[in-house]
C-alpha positions in Angstrom: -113.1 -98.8 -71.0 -113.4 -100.9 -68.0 -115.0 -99.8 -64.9 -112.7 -98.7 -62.6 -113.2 -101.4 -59.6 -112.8 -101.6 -55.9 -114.0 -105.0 -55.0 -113.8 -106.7 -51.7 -115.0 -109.9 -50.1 -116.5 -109.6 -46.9 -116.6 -112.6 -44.6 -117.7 -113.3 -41.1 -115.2 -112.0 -38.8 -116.0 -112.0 -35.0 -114.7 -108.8 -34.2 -116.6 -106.7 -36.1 -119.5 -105.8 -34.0 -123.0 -103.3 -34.1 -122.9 -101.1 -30.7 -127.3 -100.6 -31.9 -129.6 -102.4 -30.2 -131.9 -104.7 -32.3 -134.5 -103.7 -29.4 -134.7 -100.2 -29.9 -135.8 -97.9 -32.6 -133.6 -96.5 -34.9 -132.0 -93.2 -33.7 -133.1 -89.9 -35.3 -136.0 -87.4 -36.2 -139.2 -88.6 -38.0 -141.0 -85.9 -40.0 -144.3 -85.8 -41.1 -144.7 -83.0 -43.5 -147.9 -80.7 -42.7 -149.3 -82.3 -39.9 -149.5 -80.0 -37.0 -149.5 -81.9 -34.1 -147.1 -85.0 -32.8 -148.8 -88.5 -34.0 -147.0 -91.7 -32.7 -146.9 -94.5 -35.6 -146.4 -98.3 -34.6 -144.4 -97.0 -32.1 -143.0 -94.8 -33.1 -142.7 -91.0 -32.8 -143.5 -88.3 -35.8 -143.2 -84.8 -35.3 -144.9 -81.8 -36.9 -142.7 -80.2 -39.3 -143.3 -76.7 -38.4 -139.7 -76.4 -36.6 -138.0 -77.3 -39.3 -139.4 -75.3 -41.9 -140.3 -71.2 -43.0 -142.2 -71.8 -46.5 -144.7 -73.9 -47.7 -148.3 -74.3 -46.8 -149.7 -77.7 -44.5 -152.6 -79.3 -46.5 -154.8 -82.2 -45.9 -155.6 -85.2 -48.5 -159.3 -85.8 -49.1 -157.6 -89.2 -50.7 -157.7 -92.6 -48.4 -154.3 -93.5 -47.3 -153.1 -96.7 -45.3 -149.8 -95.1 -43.7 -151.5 -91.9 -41.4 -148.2 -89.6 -42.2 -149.2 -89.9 -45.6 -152.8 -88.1 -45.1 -150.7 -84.7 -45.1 -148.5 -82.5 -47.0 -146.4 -79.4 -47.2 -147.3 -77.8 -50.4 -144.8 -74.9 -51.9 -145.7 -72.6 -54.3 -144.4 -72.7 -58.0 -145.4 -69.4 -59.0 -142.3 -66.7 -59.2 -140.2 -69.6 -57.6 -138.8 -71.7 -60.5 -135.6 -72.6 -59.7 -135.9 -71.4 -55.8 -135.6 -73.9 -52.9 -137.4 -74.8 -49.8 -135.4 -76.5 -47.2 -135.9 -78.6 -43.8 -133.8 -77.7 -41.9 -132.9 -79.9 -39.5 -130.1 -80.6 -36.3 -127.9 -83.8 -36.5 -124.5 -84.8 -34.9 -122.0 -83.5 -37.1 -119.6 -86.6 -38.6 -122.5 -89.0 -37.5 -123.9 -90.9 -40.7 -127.8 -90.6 -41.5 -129.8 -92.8 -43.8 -131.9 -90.0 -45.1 -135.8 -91.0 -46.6 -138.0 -88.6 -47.9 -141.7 -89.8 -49.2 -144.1 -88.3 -51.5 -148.0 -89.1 -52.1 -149.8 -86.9 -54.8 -153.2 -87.4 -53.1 -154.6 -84.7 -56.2 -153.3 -81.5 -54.0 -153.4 -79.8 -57.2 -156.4 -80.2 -58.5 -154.8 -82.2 -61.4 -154.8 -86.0 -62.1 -151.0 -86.4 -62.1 -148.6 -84.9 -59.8 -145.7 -82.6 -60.5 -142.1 -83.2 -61.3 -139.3 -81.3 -59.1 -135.5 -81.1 -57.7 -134.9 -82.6 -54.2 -131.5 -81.5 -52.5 -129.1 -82.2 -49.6 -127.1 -79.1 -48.1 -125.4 -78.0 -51.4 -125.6 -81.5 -53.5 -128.2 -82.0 -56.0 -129.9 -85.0 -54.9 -132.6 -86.7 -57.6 -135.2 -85.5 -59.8 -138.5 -86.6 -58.0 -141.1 -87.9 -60.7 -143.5 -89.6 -58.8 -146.3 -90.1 -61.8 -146.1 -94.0 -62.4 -146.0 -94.8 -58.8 -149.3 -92.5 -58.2 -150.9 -93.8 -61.1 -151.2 -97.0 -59.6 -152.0 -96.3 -56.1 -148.6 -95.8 -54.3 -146.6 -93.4 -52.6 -142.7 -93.1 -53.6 -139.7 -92.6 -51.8 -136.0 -92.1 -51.4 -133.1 -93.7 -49.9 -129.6 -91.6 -49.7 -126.5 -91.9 -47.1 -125.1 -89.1 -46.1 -122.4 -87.6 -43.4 -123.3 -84.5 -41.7 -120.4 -81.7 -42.1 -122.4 -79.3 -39.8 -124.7 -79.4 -36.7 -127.9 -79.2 -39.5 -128.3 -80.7 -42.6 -130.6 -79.6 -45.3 -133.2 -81.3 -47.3 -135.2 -78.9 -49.9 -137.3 -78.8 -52.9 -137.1 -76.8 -55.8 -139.0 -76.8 -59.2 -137.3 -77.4 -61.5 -138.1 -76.0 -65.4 -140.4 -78.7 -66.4 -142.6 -78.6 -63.2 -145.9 -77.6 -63.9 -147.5 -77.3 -60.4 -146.7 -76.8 -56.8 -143.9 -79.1 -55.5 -144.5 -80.9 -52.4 -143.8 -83.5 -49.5 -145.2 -86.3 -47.5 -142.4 -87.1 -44.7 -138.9 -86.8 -44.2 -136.9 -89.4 -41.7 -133.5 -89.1 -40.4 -132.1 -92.0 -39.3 -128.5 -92.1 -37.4 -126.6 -95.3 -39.3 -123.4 -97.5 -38.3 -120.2 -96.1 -38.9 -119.5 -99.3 -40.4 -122.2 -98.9 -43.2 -121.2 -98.6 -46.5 -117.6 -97.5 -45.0 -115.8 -98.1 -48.2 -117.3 -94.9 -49.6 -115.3 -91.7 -48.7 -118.1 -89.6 -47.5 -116.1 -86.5 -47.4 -116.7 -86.4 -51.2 -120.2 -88.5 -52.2 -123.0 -89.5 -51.0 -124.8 -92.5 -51.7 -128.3 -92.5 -53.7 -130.6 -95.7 -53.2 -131.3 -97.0 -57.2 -132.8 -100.4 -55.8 -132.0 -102.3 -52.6 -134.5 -106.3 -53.4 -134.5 -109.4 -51.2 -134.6 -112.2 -54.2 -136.8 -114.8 -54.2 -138.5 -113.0 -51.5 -142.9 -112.5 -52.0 -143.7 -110.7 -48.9 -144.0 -107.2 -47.5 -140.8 -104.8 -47.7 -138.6 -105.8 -45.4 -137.9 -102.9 -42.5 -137.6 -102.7 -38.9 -137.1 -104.2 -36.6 -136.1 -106.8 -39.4 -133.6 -104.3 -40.6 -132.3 -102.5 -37.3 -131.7 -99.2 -39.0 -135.1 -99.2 -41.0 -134.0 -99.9 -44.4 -136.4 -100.9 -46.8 -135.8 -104.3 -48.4 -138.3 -105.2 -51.6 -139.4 -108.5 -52.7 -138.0 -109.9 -55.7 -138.6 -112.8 -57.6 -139.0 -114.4 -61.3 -135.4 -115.4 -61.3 -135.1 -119.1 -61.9 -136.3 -120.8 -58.9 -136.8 -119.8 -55.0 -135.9 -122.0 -52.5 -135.4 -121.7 -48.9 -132.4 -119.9 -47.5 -130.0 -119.6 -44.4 -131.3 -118.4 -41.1 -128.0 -118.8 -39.1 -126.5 -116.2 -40.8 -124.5 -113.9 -37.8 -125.6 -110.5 -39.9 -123.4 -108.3 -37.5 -120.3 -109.4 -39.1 -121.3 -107.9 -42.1 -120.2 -104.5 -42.2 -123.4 -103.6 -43.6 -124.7 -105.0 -41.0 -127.9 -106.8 -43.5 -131.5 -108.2 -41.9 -131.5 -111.4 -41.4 -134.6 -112.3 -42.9 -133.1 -111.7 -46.5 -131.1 -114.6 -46.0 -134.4 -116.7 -45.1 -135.0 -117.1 -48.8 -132.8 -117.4 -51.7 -133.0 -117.4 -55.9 -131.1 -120.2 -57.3 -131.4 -122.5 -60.4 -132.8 -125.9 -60.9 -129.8 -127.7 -62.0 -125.8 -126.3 -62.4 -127.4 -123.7 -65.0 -126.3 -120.0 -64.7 -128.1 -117.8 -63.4 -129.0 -115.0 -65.7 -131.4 -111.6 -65.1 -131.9 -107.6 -65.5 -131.3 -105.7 -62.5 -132.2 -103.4 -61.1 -135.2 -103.2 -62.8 -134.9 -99.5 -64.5 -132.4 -98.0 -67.2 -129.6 -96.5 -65.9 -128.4 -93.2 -66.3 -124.7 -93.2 -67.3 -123.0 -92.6 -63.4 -121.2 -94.5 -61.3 -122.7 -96.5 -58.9 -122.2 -98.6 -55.7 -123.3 -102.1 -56.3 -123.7 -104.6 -53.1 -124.5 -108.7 -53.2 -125.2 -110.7 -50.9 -124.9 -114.9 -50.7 -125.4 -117.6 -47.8 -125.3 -121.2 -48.9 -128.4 -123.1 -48.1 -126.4 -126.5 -47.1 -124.1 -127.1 -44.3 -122.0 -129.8 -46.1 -120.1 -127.3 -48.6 -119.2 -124.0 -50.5 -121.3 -122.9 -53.7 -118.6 -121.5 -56.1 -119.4 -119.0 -58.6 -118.6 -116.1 -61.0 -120.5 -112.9 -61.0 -120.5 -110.7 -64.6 -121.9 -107.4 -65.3 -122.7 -106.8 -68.7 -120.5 -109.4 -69.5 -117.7 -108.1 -67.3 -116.0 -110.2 -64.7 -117.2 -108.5 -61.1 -115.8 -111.4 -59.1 -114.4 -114.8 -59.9 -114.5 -117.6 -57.9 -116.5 -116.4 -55.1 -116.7 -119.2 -52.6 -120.1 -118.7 -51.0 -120.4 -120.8 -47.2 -123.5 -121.0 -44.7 -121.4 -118.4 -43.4 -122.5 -116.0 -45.9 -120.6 -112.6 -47.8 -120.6 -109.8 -49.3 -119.3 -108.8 -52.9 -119.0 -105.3 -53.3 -117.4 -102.4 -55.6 -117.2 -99.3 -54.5 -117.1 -97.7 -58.2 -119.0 -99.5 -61.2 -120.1 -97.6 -64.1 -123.1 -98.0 -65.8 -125.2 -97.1 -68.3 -128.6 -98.6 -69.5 -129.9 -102.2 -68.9 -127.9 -103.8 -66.2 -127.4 -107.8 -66.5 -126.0 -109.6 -64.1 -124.8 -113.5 -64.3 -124.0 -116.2 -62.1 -122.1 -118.6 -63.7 -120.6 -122.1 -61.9 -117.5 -123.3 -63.2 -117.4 -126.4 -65.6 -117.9 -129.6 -63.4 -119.8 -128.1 -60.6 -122.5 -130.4 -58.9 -124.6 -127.6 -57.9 -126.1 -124.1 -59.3 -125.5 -120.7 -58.0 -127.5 -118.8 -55.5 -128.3 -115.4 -54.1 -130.2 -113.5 -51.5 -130.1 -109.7 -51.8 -128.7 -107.2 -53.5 -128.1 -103.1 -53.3 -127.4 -100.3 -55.3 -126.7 -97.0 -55.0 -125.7 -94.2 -57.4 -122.8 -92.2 -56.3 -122.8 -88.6 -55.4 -120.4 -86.1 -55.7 -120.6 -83.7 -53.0 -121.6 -80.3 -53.9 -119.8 -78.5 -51.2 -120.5 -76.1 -49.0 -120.5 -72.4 -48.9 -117.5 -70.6 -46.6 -119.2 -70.9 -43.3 -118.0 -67.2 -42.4 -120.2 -65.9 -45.0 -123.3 -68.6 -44.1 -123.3 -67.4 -40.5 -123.1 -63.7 -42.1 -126.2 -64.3 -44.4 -128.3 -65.8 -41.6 -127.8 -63.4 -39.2 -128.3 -61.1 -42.4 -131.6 -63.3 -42.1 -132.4 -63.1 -38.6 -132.2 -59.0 -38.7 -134.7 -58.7 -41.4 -138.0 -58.8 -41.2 -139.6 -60.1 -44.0 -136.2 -62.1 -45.8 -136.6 -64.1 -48.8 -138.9 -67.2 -48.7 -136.2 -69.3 -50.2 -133.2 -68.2 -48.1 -132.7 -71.7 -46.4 -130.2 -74.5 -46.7 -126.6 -74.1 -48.4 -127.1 -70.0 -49.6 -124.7 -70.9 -53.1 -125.1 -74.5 -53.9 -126.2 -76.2 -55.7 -125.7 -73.1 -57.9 -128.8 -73.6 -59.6 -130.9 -73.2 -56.7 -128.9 -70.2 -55.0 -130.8 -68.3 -52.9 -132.4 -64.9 -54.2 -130.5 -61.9 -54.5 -126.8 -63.2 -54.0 -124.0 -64.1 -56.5 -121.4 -67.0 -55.8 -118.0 -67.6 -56.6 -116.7 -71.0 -58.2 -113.5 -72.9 -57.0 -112.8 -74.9 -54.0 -114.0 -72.1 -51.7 -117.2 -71.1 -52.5 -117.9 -67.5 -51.2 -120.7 -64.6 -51.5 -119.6 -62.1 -53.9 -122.6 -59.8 -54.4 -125.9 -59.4 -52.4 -128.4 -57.7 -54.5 -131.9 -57.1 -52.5 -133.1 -54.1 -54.1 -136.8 -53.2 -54.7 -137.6 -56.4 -52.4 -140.0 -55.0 -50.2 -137.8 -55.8 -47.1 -138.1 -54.2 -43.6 -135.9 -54.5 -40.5 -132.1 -53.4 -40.3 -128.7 -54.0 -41.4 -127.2 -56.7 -39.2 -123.2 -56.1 -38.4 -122.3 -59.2 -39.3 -122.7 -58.5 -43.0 -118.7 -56.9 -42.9 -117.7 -60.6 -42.2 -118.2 -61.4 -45.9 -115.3 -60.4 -46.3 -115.3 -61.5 -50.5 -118.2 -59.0 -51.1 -118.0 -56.7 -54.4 -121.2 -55.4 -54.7 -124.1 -54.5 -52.0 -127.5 -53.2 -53.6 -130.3 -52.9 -50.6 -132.0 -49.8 -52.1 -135.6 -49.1 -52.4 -136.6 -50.7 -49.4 -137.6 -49.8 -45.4 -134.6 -50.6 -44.0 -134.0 -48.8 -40.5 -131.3 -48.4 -37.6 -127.3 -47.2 -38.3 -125.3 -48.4 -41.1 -122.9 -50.5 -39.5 -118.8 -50.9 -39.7 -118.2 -52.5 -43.2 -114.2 -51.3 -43.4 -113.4 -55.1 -43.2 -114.9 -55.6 -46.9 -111.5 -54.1 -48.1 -113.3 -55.6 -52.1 -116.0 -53.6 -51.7 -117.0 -51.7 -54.7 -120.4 -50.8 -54.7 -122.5 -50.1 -51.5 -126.3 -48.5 -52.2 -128.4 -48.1 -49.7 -130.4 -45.2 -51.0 -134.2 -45.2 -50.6 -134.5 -46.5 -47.3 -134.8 -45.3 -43.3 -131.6 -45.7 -42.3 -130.5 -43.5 -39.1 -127.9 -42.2 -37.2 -124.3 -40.9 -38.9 -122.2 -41.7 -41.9 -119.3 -44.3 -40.4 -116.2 -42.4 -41.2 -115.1 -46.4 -41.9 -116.1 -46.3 -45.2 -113.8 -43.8 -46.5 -111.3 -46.6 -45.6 -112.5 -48.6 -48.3 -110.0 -47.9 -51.1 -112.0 -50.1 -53.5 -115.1 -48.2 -53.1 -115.8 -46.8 -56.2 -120.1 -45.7 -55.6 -122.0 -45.1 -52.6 -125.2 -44.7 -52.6 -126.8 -43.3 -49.7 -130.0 -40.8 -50.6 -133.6 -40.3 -48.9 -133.0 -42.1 -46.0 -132.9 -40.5 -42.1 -128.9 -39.9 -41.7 -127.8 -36.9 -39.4 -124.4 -35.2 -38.8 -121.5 -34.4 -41.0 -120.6 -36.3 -44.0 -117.0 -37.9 -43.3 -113.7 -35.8 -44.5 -112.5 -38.8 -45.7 -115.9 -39.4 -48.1 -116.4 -35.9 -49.1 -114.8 -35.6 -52.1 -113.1 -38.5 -52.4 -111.1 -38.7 -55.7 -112.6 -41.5 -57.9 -115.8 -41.9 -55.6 -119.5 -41.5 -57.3 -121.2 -40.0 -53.8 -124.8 -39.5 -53.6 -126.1 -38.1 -50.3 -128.9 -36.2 -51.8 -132.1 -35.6 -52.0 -133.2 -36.5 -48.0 -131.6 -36.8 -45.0 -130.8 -34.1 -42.2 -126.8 -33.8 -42.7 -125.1 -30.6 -40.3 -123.5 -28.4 -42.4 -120.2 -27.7 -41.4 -118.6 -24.9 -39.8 -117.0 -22.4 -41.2 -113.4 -22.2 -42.0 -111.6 -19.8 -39.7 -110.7 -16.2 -41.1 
């Protein structure tokens, strides 16, 4: 089957246009993970990540490093939390577009000589498995590139172990970096993201490419052993390119001695079988004429006849699929006088958005949060999604909406009270919060009209039964023993035809009065 394709040509056209400064930074937050004080880093400013994070523990490298964020971690622990998530949380512009970059150096944290493999996440979408082994091994840190659209006023970024880690997860730095509009624009980014698989500069030997080459900090690798380099194009006007690329990657160029095709593997890795966003880019070296060329993916046509001008373009589809080696081929047509050429190339694996849990019930479950004491460590980012990685003690539904269905605490040690804003979860079946120290009144929960189950037995609770609850026609067991409850139990409770009630042993109900002779 061919790959379904969405290619486009993109040429200079003068009224596209950049409103970022080349000048200034790149706008956004700059993390680094466990240091505890602000550092500024050629220039630049790095907070502490204690803001944007509850779990975890800071932790110093005894390796050397070269970058200073890398001398520091946030470490999370692996025991009782496999398949639980820790999340930065962190406040963006909702609709703007971030380039999100998260970094990881073992430095031998855990005592072991290779470090762990885990789950990294955005909001509710299941970003990458992070397997940073072969990089450590030979002296490097790793990191990762994704694009993604903030639906909220935070975004998420947590880890997770997954079932094959075998020590504590952790993370070097985390950047958020505000992006054009015009970036990548052909994506819908109400549904994906976009994953970085390889983004190379060819017949390019220096350092990665970044800012203030690249204004919004991308990192561009060298890339070379394809036929011959030679030098490229530096009149390029980059800002007509809606991907708006450095210059600098037009400064060199890999071409062929001769009319030969040009023929390699890349990107460099096997792909998993996905669909993927796949970005070229060309300048002709000469000002005298066009370089005219096909491009083939594994032997299927990806553009023909690109005409390829000092000007420069941009060959892109929006949706390749691959799977495997990737070979691509540059091929001039039969009585050309001169080879083909190109300068850079990205690509990114598409994302399908995981979604997002109702927002009704997240604002209920953090302010859920916010009333208890001691909540669960892992009760940060998306609370259903990615399923996998829901938070403790809560059941999801599936569909388009995603809602809360149960929330089952019990035995969990917690402390604190029962916030009000629970009866706004309003797909609830089951609540279980027995057997713990919760205190203060049980609050109005007649708006859970699905409510089947509601136990709170075995705490401190205080204060009378809400005659509410007998408005519940779905309630089918409540549970309400050994806590501090006063006054009458409800008309509308007390014998209740098809209701299991347990008031008893504890609390200091009145009796009530008599009947009249």
């Amino acid at each position: 089957m061919l790959p379904f394709l969405s290619l486009l040509l993109l040429v200079l056209f003068n009224f596209l246009s950049v409103s970022f400064s080349q000048s200034e930074f790149p706008k956004g937050l700059l993390i680094d993970c466990g240091a505890t004080t602000k550092s500024t880093i050629d220039g630049r400013k790095w907070l502490p990540d204690k803001d944007f994070v509850t779990g975890g523990t800071p932790r110093n490298l005894t390796t050397p490093v070269l970058v200073p964020f890398l001398s520091t971690v946030r470490s999370f622990p692996l025991r009782n939390n496999l398949l639980k998530k820790f999340c930065y949380v962190v406040p963006v512009f909702r609709r703007a577009k971030y380039l999100i970059r998260t970094t990881y150096f073992y430095g031998g944290i855990n005592g072991r000589d290779s470090p762990p493999a885990f789950d990294q996440m955005v909001d509710g979408t299941f970003w990458s498995v992070v397997n940073t082994t072969e990089d450590y091994a030979n002296g490097m840190s790793s990191y990762f590139e994704g694009v993604f659209v903030a639906q909220g006023k935070t975004m998420s970024v947590c880890i997770g172990a997954n079932t094959y880690t075998d020590s504590d997860p952790f993370i070097s730095a985390l950047e958020f970096l505000i992006v054009a509009d015009s970036l990548y624009n052909s994506t819908d980014f109400g549904k994906f993201g976009l994953s970085l698989v390889a983004r190379h500069a060819f017949g390019y030997s220096g350092p990665i490419i970044r800012y203030p080459d690249d204004q919004f900090d991308r990192l561009w690798e060298p890339h070379v052993g394809i036929s011959s380099t030679v030098a490229g194009n530096r009149n390029v006007s980059v800002s007509a390119f809606w991907n708006v690329p450095p210059l600098k990657i037009f400064e060199t160029a890999q071409t062929t001695n001769g009319i030969q095709p040009i023929e390699w593997n890349w990107p460099p890795v096997s792909l998993p079988n996905s669909t993927y966003y796949i970005a070229l880019y060309f300048a002709d070296t000469r000002n005298l004429s066009s370089r005219v060329f096909d491009i083939t993916i594994n032997n299927i046509s990806y553009y023909r006849n690109l005409n390829v001008t000092p000007a420069g373009a941009c060959v892109f589809a929006t949706r390749w699929l691959l799977a495997g080696p990737t070979k691509i081929t540059l091929t001039p047509p039969s009585g050309s006088d001169i080879g083909p050429l190109i300068n850079a190339g990205e690509v990114f694996d598409l994302l399908v958005l995981g979604g997002r849990t109702a927002t009704r019930d997240a604002i209920a479950l953090n302010d859920l949060k916010d009333s208890l004491k001691n909540p669960p460590l892992d009760w940060n980012g998306d609370p259903c999604l990615p399923s996998q990685y829901s938070w403790t003690g809560i059941t999801c539904s599936e569909g388009p909406q995603i809602r809360v269905i149960t929330l089952n605490l019990t035995s969990m040690g917690l402390s604190g009270s029962l916030s009000p804003g629970i009866a706004n979860m309003t797909a609830l079946t089951d609540i279980w919060l027995g057997n713990n120290s919760l205190t203060g009144p049980i609050p109005d929960l007649s708006s859970l009209k699905r409510l089947e189950t509601l136990d709170l037995g075995d705490n401190q609770f205080s204060g009378e039964i809400p005659s509410s609850l007998g408005n519940i026609n779905s309630l089918r067991e409540l549970f309400l023993q050994n806590n501090n409850l006063t006054g009458l139990v409800p008309n509308n409770l007390d014998g209740k035809s098809g209701l299991n009630l347990r008031i008893s042993p504890g609390n200091n109900f009145a009796s009530p009065a008599p009947a009249p002779s």
